[in-house]
Structure formats: structure tokens, C-alpha cells
N, C-alpha and C positions, 0 to 999 in steps of 0.2 A: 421496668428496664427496657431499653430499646432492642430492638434487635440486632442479630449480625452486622443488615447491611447499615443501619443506622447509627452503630458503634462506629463507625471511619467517615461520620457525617460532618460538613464541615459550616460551620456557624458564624456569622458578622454579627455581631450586637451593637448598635448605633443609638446612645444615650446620652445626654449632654450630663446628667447625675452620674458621678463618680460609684456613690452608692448603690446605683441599679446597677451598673456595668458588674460592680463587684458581685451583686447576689446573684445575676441572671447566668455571668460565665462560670461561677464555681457550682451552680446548680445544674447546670447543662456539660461540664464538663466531667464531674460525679459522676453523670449516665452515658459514658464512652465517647461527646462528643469533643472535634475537636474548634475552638471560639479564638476568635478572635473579635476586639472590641476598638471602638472606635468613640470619639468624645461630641464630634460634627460629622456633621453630611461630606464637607469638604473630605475629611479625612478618610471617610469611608468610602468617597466618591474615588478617590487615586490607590486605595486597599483593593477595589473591586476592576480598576484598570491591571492591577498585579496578578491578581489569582479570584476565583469565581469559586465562590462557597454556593455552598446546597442550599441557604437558606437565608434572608437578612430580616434579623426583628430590628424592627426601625421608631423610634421614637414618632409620635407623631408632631409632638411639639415644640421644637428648640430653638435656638435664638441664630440670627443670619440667615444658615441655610436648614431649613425647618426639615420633615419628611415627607412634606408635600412637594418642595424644590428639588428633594436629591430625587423622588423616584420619578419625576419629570426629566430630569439628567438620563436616572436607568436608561428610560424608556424608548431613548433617542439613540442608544448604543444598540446594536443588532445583536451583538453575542451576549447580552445580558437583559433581552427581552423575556424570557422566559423564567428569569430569575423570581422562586417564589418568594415573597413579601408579606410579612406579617406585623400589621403595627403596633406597636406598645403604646395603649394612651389613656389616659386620669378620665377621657372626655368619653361622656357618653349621649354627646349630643346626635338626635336619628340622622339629620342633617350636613354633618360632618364625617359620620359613619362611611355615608351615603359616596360621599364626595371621595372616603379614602378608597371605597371600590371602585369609581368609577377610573381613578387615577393607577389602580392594576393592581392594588393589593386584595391577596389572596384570602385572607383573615385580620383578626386583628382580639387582642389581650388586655382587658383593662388591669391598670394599677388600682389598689396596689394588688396583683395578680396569686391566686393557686398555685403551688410547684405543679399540684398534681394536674391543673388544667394546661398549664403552659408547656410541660411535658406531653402532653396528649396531643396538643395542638402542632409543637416541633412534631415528635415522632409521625404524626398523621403525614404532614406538607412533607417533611426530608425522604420518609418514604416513597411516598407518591412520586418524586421528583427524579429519586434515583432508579424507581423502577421504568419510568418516560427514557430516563436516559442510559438504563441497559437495552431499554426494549428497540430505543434507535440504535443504540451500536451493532444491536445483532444484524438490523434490517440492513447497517451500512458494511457490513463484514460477508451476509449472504452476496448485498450485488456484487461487492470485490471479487467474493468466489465464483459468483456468475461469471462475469469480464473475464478474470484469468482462465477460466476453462473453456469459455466460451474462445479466448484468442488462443489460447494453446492447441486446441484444436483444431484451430481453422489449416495450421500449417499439414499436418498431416492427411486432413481430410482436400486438402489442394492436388498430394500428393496422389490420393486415390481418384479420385476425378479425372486428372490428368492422363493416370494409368487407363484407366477405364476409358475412356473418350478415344486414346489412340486405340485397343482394341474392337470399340464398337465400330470405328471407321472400319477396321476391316484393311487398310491399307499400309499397318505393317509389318516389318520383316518377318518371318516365322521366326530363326533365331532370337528373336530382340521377345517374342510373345512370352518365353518364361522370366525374362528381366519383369515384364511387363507384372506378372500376377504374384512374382515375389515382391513387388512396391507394392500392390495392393497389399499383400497379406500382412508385410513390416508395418506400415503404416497404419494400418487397423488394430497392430500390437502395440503402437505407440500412442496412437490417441486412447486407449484403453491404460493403457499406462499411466498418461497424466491423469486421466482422470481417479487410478487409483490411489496414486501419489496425493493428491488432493483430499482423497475420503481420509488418509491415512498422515493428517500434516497434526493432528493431534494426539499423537501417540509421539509420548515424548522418548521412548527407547530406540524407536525408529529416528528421529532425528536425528538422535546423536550419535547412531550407526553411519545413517546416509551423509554426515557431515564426515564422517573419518573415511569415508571409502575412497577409492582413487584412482583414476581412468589414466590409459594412454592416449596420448596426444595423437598421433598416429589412427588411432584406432577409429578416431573422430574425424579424423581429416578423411578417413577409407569410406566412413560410413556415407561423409558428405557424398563421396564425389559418386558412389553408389546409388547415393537417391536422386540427385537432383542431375547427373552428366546427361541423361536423354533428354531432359526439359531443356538444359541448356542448350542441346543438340535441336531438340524442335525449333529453336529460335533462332536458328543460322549464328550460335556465340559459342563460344567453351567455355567450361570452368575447369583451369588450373589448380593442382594441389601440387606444392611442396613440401619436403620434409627433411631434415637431416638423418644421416644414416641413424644417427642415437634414435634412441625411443622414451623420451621423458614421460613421467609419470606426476599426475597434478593434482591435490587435494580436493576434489568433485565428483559426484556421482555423473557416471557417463551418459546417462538418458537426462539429467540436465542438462551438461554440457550441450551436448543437442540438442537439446532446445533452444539455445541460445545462440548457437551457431547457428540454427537453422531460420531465428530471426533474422540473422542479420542476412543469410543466404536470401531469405522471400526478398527482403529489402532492396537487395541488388536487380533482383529479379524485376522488383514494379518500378525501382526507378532509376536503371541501367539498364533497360530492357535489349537495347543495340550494341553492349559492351561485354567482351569478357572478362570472366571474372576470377579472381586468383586468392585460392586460400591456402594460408603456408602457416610455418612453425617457424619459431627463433627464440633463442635466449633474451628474458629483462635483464631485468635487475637481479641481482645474488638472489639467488634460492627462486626464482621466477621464470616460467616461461610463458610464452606469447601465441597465441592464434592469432594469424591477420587476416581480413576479409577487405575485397582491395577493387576495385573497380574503375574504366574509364568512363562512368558517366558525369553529369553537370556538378557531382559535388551536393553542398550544404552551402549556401552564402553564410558569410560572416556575421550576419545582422542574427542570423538565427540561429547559429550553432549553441548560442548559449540555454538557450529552450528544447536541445537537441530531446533530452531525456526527465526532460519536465512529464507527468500522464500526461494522456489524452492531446499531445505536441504530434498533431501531423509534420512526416514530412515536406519539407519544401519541394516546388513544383508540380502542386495536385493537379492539372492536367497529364497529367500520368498514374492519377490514382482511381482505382479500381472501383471506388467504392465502399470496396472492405476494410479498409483500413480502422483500426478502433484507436491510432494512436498510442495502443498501451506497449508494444513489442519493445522499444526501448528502453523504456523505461524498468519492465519488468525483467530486461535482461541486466541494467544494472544494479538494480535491486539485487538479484540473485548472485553475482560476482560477486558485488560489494559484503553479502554476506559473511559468501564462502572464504572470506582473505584476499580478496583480487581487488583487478580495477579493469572497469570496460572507459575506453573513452573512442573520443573520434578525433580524424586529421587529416587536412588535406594529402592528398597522395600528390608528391612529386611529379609533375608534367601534366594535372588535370585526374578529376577524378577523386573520388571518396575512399577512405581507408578505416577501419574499423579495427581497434585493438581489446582483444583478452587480455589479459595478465593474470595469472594464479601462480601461487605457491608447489614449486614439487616437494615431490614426494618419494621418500626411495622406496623402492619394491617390497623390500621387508619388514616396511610399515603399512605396506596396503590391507586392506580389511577384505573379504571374500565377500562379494555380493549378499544383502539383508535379505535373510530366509521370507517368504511370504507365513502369511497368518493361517493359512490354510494348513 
């Protein structure tokens, strides 16, 4: 019997005999796999454009399009280069063997074939196959978590730089020095934050707390202008916050939220560097309220606003870019809204200049959830 992961393995069988298709799929599907079968190459050839099985045993002899034409076909496709190939063939010519390795097949099964060899041989290759292709999703799921922490943290650690640099100059206010070391010390609680938010995004009890929890709008708007007002001060600009006397409340954990305001806050910053800039609250749509982040700098041309939040889609204008840029901050901030029930989008701001929209669902007060205890 196959094992777990070879139970949800999924099989093409490519036979021009009706008769082999019938004994090879009911024998392979007895031992948890799931088959699909095919009567030509042609047919298998547009089965393998639809969906990519684990595994194709391929006739090597059939009339038209034989198994030597279709996996010349495979071969020429990029996403099914890897596709393991095992031939079913009557022929045990050393010469033709020779020729079906050479052409990319992995094995190969003489008729009239063992169950117990032909089992061995699937279970051996669909194995092998699915273990290459957990082993690459881990490696592609590590660097994601690389990037996201790597860029979630840049924002914070800008923050303490920044703090710190104005106190090594030495040249300012004594007043403004205790602002100065409470950004450091905030800021070193928030990159430690995301990064524990991140050790902590597979605990599924935890998810489905920090999805019901619910922050003031307000609270976000204070925190901004808290961190970021002297930066914007260093740079001869203001940052504006507005708010209605109400205090809405929006289905999000608050240390997200900020984070994603705080994308788009850096954003204004590298590329409105000469503009001030203005973050307010309003009503959407029913049951919806809005953050805006609003600026008078050059905008988004239209040729690219569609790529705005594509990954790795720098902003337009990199003659203003830092360097740093990984291009993931918009995209991961719409990610994150789009989860939580919202929408993040962008829009020219009336008279010149870029505007950036939240939208999230509120939430009334006596639905809020009290901050998720830590593990400690």
C-alpha cells in the first residue's frame, strides 16, 4: 500500500489499448491513487495543459502521436519540465530503452507488467516527486517569511535610526530628547512585535482571536502622528491628522493596522519628500470606515497605477528611491486588508498628488475582543 502522501497522488495513464487503460487505472486506484487516463498523446497532451499530475505512465508505442512525440511536446513546456515519466512498453529493445532516457523519461515498465512491480515503481517516482515538491514550497514559504520581516521591520528600525541620529548630533531641543527615546524604545517594541506575530501566524487559536479583535481609528491616527510628526518636522513639511469627533471602531488588530498605515506613511515620505502630508478618518460605505493618506507629491502615472500592488512593483519615479525599497509594502498591505474584510486601493487626489484609501468594516464596542493573552 502506498503511503499517506502517495494516497492523494495524482496519475495520467496514456494507452492507445482500452484494455491496459482499464487494468492499470483500477489497479492504481485500489491503492489510493487518484488516475486519470487518456487513449493518445494528443489527448493527454491538452489533460496536462489543464491540470499536472504527479506522474504520467506513457505508452511508448501508439499510432499518430506515439510517446516519443508527446514527451517531446512535455519537454518544450516549462511548467511540466519536471514532470516524472515512466514508459509502459511490450519493447525491450537496449537501443530504444536507451533512446526513451535520453528523451527525459525517468523509468520505464514492460508489458505485460507485475502489479506488484508497477506499484513499486509509481510509489517509488510519486514519492520522490512530492517530496522535491514539499521540499521547494518550504524553501518558497521561508524566503516569503524572510521579505515580510525583513520589510516589516525596515519601517520601525527607520524609526529608531532616525531617533538616534538626531540625539547623537547633540543638536536637539532638551524638551523634544524624551520624545526622542520614547520612539526609540516604541519602535523596538514593534519590530519585536512583528517579528513575534510572524513566529506566532501558525497557531491557529491565535488567528482567529486576532481576526475578531478591533482597534480605534483614532487611536491609529494619534499613534501616526506620534511617530512620524518630528520626521516630518526634520524635513521642513507637516503631517496633518484628521478626525471626526466619533471614535469608530474597525474589525483589525491595532499593531496591524499600523503597519499598514505606516507603509503607506514611509511611502509618502520617499516619494513626497517636499509635501505635506494628511491622514484623516471618514465614513465608506454602510458598515465601513476609511483612513486616508493624502499627499502633494507627482502622484502614480496612469500607465502604472495598474501594477500599483502587483509584489516586488516599485514605485514610479525611482530617482527618489532610497535604495531600500523591496517593492513588497503595497502589496503586503493589500494583502492584509483584503483579508481582514476591507479594501486598500489608490486615487488621484483632487488638485495634484496621491491619495491612498483603507476601507474596513466597523465594529461596535461590545463586539470588541480584549487584546490575545501572550503564550507566556
Amino acid at each position: 500500500m502506498p503511503n499517506s502522501a502517495n494516497a492523494s497522488g495524482r496519475i495520467l495513464v496514456v494507452d492507445d489499448q482500452p484494455a491496459n487503460l482499464r487494468v492499470v487505472s483500477s489497479l492504481l486506484s485500489r491503492h489510493g491513487y487518484e488516475v486519470q487516463t487518456a487513449p493518445d498523446g494528443a489527448d493527454a497532451l491538452a489533460m496536462l495543459q489543464e491540470r499536472q499530475p504527479d506522474l504520467l505512465l506513457l505508452d511508448m508505442l501508439m499510432p499518430n502521436m506515439d510517446g516519443f512525440a508527446l514527451l517531446a511536446e512535455i519537454k518544450q513546456n516549462p511548467d511540466l519540465l519536471r514532470l516524472p515519466v515512466v514508459f509502459l512498453t511490450v519493447a525491450q529493445d537496449r537501443e530504444l530503452l536507451l533512446r526513451a532516457f535520453d528523451a527525459g523519461a525517468v523509468d520505464y515498465v514492460t508489458k505485460p507488467f507485475m502489479p506488484e512491480e508497477l506499484l513499486a515503481r509509481v510509489n517509488a517516482h510519486v514519492g520522490l516527486k512530492q517530496t522535491r515538491d514539499r521540499l521547494e514550497r518550504i524553501a518558497r514559504e521561508r524566503q516569503e517569511l524572510v521579505n515580510l520581516v525583513a520589510h516589516d521591520l525596515k519601517n520601525p528600525l527607520s524609526s529608531i535610526w532616525f531617533a538616534s541620529d538626531m540625539l547623537i548630533k547633540n543638536e536637539t531641543k532638551p524638551e523634544r530628547i524624551p520624545r526622542y527615546h520614547k520612539m526609540i524604545h516604541e519602535s523596538a517594541e514593534d519590530a519585536l512585535g512583528y517579528i513575534r506575530r510572524y513566529l506566532e501566524t501558525q497557531d491557529t487559536s491565535r488567528k482567529i482571536a486576532a481576526a475578531r479583535q478591533a482597534t480605534k481609528l483614532r487611536d491609529v491616527l494619534d499613534w501616526i502622528l506620534a511617530r512620524y510628526a518630528l520626521q516630518f518636522e526634520d524635513r521642513g513639511v507637516t503631517l496633518h491628522a484628521r478626525a471626526p469627533d466619533a471614535s469608530p471602531m474597525v474589525a483589525v488588530d491595532g499593531l496591524v493596522l499600523r503597519q499598514v498605515a505606516e507603509n503607506l506613511i514611509s511611502n509618502a515620505i520617499k516619494y513626497a519628500p517636499d509635501s505635506d502630508v494628511d491622514i484623516s478618518l471618514r465614513g465608506g460605505g454602510v458598515g465601513f470606515w476609511q483612513l486616508l493618506v493624502e499627499d502633494r507629491g507627482p502622484g502614480i502615472a496612469r500607465d502604472q497605477q495598474h501594477a500599483l500592488f502587483r509584489p516586488f512593483q516599485r514605485l514610479a519615479y525611482t530617482d527618489k528611491d532610497d535604495g531600500r525599497s523591496s517593492g513588497l509594502g503595497l502589496s503586503l498591505a493589500k494583502q492584509i486588508i483584503v483579508d481582514l474584510g476591507g479594501q486598500l486601493w489608490y486615487e488621484d487626489r483632487d488638485g495634484g498628488g496621491a491619495r491612498f484609501v483603507i476601507e474596513l468594516p466597523e465594529v461596535s464596542p461590545e463586539l470588541a475582543v480584549a487584546e490575545v493573552p501572550s503564550a507566556d
